[in-house]
DSSP file (Angstrom, degrees, kcal/mol; ACC not computed):
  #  RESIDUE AA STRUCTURE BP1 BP2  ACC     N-H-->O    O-->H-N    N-H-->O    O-->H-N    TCO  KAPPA ALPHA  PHI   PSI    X-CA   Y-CA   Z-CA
    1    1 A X              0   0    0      0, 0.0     2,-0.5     0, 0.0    54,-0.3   0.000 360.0 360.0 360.0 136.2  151.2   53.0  159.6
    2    2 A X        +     0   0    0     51,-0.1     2,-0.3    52,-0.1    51,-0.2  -0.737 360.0 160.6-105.9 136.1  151.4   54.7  156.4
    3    3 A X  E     +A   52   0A   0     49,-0.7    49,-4.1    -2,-0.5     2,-0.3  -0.989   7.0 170.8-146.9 167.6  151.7   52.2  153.3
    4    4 A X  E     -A   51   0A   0     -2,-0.3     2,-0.2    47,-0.2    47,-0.2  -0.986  16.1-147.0-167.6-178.0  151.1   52.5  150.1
    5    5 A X  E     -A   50   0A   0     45,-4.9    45,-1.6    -2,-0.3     2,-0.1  -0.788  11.7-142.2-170.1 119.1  151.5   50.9  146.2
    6    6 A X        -     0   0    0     -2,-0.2     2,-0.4    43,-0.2    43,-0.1  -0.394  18.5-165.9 -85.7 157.0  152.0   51.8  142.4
    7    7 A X        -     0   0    0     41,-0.1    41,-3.2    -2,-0.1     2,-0.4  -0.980   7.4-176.4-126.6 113.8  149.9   49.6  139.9
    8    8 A X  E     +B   47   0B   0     -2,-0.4     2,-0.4    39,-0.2    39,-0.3  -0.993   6.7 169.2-113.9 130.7  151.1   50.0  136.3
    9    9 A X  E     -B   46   0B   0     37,-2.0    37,-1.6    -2,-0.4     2,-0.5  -0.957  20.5-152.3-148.9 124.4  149.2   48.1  133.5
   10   10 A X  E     -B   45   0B   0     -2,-0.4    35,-0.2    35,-0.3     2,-0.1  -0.768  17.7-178.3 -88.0 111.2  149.4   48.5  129.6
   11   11 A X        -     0   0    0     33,-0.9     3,-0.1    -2,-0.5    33,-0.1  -0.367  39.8 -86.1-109.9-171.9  146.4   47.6  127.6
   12   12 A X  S    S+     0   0    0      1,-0.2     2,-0.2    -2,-0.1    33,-0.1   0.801  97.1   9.9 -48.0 -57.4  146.1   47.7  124.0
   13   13 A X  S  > S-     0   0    0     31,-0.2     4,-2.4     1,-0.1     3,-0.5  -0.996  70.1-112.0-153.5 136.8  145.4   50.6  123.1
   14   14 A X  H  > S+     0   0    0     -2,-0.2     4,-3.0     1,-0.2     3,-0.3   0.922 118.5  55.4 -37.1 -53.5  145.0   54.4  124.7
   15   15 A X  H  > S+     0   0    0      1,-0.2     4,-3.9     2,-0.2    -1,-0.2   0.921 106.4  47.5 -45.9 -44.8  141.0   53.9  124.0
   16   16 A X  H  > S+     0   0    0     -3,-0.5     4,-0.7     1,-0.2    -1,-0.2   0.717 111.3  51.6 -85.3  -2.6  140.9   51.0  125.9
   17   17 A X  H  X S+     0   0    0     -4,-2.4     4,-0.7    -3,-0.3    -1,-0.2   0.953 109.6  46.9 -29.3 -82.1  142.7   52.5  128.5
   18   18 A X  H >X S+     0   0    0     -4,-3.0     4,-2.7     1,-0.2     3,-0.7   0.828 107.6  56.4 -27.5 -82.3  140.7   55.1  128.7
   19   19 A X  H 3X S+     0   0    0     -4,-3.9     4,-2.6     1,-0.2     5,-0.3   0.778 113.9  42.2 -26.8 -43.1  137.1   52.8  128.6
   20   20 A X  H 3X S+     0   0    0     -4,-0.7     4,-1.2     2,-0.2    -2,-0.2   0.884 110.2  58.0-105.3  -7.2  138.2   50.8  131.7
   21   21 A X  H <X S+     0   0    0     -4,-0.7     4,-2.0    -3,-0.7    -1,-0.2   0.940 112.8  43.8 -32.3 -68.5  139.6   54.2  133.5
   22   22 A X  H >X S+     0   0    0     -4,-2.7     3,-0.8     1,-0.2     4,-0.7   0.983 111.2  51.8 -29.1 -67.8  136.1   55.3  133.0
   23   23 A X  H 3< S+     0   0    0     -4,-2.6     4,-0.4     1,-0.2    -1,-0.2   0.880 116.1  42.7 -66.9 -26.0  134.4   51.9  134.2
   24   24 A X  H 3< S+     0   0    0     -4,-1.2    -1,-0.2    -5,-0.3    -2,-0.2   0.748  90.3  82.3-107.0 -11.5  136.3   51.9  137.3
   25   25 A X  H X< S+     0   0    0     -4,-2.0     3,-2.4    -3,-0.8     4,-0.2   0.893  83.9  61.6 -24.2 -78.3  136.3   55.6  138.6
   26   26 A X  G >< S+     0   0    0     -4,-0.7     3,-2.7     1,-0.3    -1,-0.2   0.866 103.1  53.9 -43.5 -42.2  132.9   55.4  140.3
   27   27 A X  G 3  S+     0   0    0     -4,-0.4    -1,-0.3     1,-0.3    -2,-0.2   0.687  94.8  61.6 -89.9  12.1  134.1   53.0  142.4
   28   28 A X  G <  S+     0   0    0     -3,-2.4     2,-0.4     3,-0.1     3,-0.3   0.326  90.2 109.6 -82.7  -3.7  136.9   54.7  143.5
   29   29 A X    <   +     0   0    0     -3,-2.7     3,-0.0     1,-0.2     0, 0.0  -0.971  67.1  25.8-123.4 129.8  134.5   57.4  145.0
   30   30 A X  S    S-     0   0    0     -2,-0.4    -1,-0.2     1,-0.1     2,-0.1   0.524  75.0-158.2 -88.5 148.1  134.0   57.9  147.8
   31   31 A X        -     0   0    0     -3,-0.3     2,-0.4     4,-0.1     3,-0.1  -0.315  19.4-123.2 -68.9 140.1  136.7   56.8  149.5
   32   32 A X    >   -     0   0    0      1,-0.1     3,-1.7    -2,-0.1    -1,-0.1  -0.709  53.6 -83.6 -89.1 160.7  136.5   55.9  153.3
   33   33 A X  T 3  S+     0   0    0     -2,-0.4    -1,-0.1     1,-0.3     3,-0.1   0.064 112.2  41.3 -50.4 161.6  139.1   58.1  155.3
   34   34 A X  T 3  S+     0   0    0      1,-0.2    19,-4.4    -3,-0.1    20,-0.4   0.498 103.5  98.8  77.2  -0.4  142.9   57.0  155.5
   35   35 A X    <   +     0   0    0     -3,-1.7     2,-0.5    17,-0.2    -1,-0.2  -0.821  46.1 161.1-126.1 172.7  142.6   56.1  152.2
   36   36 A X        -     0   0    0     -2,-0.2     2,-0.5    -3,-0.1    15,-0.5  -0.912  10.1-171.1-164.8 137.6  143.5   57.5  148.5
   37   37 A X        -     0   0    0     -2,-0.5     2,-0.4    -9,-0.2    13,-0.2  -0.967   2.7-169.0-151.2 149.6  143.9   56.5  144.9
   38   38 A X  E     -D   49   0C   0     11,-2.1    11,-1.4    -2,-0.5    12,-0.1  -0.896   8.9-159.1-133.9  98.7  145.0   58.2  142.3
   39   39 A X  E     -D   48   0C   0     -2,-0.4     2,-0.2     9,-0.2     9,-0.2  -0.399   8.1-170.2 -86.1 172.6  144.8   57.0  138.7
   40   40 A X        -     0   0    0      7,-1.4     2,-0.6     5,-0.0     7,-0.4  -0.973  13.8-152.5-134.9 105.1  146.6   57.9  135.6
   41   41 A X        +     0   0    0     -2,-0.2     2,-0.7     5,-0.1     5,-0.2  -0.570  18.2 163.4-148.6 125.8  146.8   57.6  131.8
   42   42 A X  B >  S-C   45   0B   0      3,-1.4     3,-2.8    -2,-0.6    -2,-0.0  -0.859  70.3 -69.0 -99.5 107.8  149.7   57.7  129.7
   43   43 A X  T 3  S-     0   0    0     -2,-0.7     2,-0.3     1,-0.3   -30,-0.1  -0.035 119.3  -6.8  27.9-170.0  148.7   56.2  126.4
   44   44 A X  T 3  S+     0   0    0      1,-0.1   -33,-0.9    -3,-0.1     2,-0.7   0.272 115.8  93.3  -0.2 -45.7  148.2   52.9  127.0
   45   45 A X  E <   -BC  10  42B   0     -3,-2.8    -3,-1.4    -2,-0.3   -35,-0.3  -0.598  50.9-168.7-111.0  88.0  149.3   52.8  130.3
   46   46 A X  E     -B    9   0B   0    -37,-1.6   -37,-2.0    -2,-0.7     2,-0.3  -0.426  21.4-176.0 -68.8 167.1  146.5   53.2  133.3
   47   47 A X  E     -B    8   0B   0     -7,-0.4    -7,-1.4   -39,-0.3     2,-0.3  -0.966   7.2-164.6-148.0 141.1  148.8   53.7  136.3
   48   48 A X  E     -D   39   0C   0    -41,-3.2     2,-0.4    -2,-0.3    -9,-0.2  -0.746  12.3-159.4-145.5 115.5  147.3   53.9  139.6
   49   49 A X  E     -D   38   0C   0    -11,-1.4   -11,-2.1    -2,-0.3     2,-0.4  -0.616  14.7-170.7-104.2 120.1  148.9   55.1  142.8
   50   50 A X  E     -A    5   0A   0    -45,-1.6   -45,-4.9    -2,-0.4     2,-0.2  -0.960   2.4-172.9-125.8 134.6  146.8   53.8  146.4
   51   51 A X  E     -A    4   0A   0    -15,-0.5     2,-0.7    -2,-0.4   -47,-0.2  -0.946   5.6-178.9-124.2 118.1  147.8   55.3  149.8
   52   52 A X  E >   -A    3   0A   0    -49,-4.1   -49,-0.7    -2,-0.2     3,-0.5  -0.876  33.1-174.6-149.2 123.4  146.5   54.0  153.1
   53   53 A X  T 3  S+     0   0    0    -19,-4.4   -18,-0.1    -2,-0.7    -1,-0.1   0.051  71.4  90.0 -96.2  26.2  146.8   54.7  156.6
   54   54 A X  T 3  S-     0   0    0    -20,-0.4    -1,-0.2     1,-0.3     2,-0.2   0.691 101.7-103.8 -96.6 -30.5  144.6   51.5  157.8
   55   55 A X    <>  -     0   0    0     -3,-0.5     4,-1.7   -54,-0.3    -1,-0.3  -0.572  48.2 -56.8 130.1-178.5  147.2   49.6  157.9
   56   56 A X  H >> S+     0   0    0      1,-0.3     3,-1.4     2,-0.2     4,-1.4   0.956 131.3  55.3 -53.2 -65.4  148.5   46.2  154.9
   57   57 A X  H 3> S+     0   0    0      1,-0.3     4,-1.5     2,-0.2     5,-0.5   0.901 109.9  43.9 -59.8 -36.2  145.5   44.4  155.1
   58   58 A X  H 3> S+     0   0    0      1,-0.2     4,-3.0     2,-0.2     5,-0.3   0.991 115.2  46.0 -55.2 -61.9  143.6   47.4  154.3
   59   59 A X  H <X S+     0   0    0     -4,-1.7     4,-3.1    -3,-1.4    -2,-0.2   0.882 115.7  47.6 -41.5 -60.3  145.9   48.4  151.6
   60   60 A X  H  X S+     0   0    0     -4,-1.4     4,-2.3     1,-0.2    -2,-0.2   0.978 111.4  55.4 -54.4 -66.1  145.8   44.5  150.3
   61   61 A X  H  X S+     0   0    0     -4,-1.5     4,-2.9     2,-0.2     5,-0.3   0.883 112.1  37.7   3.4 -83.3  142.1   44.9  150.7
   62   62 A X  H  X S+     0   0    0     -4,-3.0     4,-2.7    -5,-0.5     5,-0.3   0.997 117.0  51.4 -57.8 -69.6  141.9   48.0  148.4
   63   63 A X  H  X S+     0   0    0     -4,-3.1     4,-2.5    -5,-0.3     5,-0.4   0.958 114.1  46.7 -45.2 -68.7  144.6   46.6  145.8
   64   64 A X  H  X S+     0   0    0     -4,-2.3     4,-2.0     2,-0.2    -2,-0.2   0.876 115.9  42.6 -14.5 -89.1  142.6   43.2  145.6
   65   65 A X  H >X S+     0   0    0     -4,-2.9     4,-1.3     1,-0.2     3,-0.6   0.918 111.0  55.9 -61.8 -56.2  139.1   45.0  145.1
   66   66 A X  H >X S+     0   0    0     -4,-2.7     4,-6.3     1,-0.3     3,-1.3   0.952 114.1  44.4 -50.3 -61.3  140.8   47.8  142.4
   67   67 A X  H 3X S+     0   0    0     -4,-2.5     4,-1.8    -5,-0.3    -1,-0.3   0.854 109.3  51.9 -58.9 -23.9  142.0   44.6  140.2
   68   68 A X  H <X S+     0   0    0     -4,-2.0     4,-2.9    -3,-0.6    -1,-0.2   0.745 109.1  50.3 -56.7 -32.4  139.0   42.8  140.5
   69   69 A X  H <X>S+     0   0    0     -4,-1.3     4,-3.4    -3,-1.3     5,-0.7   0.909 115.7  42.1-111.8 -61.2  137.2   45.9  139.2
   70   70 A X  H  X5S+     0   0    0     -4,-6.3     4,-3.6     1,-0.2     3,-0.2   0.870 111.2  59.2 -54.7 -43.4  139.8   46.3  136.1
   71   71 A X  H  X5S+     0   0    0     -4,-1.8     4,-1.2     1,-0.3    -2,-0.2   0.857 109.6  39.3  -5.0 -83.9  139.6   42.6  135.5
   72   72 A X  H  X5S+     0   0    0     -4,-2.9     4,-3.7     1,-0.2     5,-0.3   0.877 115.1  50.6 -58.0 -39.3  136.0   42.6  135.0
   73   73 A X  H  X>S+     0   0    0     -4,-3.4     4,-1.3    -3,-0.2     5,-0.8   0.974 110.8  55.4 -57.0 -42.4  135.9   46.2  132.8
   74   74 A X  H  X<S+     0   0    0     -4,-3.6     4,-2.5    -5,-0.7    -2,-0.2   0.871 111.2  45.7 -44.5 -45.0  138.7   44.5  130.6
   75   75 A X  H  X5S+     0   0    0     -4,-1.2     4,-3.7     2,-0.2    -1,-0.2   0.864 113.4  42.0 -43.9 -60.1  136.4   41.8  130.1
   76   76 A X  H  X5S+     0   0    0     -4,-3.7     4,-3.9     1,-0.3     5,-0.3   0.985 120.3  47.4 -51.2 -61.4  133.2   43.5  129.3
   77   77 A X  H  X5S+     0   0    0     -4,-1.3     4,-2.8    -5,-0.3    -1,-0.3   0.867 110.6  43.4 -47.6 -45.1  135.0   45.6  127.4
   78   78 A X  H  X<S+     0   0    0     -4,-2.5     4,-3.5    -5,-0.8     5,-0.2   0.988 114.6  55.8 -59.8 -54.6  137.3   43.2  125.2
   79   79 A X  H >< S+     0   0    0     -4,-3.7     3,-0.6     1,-0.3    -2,-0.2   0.899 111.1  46.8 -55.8 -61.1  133.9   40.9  124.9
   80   80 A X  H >< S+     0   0    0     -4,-3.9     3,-1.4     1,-0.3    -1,-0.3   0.857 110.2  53.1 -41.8 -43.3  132.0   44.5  123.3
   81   81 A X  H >< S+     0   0    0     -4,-2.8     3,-1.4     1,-0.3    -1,-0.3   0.894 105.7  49.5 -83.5 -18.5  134.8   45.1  121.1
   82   82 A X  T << S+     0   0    0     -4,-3.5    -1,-0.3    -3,-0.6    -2,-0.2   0.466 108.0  55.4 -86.9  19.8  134.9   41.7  119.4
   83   83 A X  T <         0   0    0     -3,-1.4    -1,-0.3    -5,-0.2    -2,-0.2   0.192 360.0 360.0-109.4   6.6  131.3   41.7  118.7
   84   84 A X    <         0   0    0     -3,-1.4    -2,-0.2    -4,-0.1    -3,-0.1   0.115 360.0 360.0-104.8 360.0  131.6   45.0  116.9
């Protein structure tokens, strides 16, 4: 069963976009088979398209782990920039 889910999220600013695009890449690599994400960034706006042929809970799985992962760059990151 093929399922699959867009993620759109608008952050401040294109830079900080960017930064947590960066921070969250690596873990996007490598992928185990049946699965696929595809990020994006439109100014502000990371967008990230996951497709996965493991079935929901996989899919949920993946979606789960991918916010956790911006979650934590936003942090780090927001915490760097107010100390600058």
């Amino acid at each position: 069963m093929r399922a699959s889910a867009s993620i759109r999220i608008k952050f401040c600013s294109e830079e900080e976009a960017r930064s947590i695009l960066r921070a969250v890449e690596p873990d996007n690599a490598p992928l185990p088979p049946g699965l696929s994400i595809e990020a994006t960034l439109d100014g502000s706006t990371l967008s990230f398209e996951v497709l996965c042929d493991r079935g929901p809970e996989s899919l949920l799985s993946t979606i789960d782990d991918l916010l956790s992962s911006i979650q934590l760059a936003e942090k780090t990151i927001c915490k760097r920039a107010a100390k600058v």
